[in-house]
C-alpha positions, 0 to 999 in steps of 0.5 A: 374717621378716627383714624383720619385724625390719628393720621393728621395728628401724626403728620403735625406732630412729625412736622412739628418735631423736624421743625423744632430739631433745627432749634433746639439740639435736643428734641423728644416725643413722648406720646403726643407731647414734643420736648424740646431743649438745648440741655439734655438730662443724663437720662437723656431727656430734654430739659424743660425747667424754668429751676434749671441750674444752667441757662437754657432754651425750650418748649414743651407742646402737647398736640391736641386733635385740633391745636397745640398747647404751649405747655412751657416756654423757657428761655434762660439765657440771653437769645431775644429770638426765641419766641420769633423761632416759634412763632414760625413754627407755628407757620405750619399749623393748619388754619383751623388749628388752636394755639393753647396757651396753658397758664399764662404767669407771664404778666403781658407777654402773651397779650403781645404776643397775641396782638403782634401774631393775629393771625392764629386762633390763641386761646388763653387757659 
């Protein structure tokens, strides 16, 4: 069984990083979490950092056995898109599959989010 979940997991989180490549320029799994960017680090990681001297876009999600966690949301510059993009990443999730949402300092964003997006199973840390 567990290597049934191993392989599921591999399949999302394969799926999730194609997706997220045609976002953001710069796209990096370290065990199950996907950073993702459009500035890259001179160690060449994606750079996930609300403090990031440059404006920029990214996300950074850790890939649970049933769900994903929004670890970080950044956007910095002045794409109103953004969150839309991800939205439709999120399109190919299974059904079943939680969408974590991990301290929520947004002060209502996410409760709209939740309200406009109904259909996946978010839940708020």
């Amino acid at each position: 069984m567990r290597n049934i979940l191993e392989y599921n997991s591999y399949d999302i989180i394969s799926s999730l990083e194609s997706v997220l490549s045609n976002i953001f320029p710069y796209v990096k799994l370290i065990t199950n979490k996907i950073y993702a960017s459009t500035l890259i680090s001179k160690s060449g990681n994606p750079i996930v950092r609300i403090d990031s001297k440059n404006p920029v876009k990214a996300l950074l999600l850790e890939v649970k056995e049933d769900g994903v966690v929004i670890k970080s949301i950044v956007n910095s510059t002045s794409d109103k898109n953004l969150i839309q993009e991800i939205i439709e990443v999120f399109e190919i999730l299974p059904n079943n599959y939680k969408i974590w949402i991990d301290q929520d300092v947004s002060s209502g964003f996410w409760d709209k989010i939740i309200q406009k997006y109904p259909k996946f199973n978010w839940i708020k840390l």
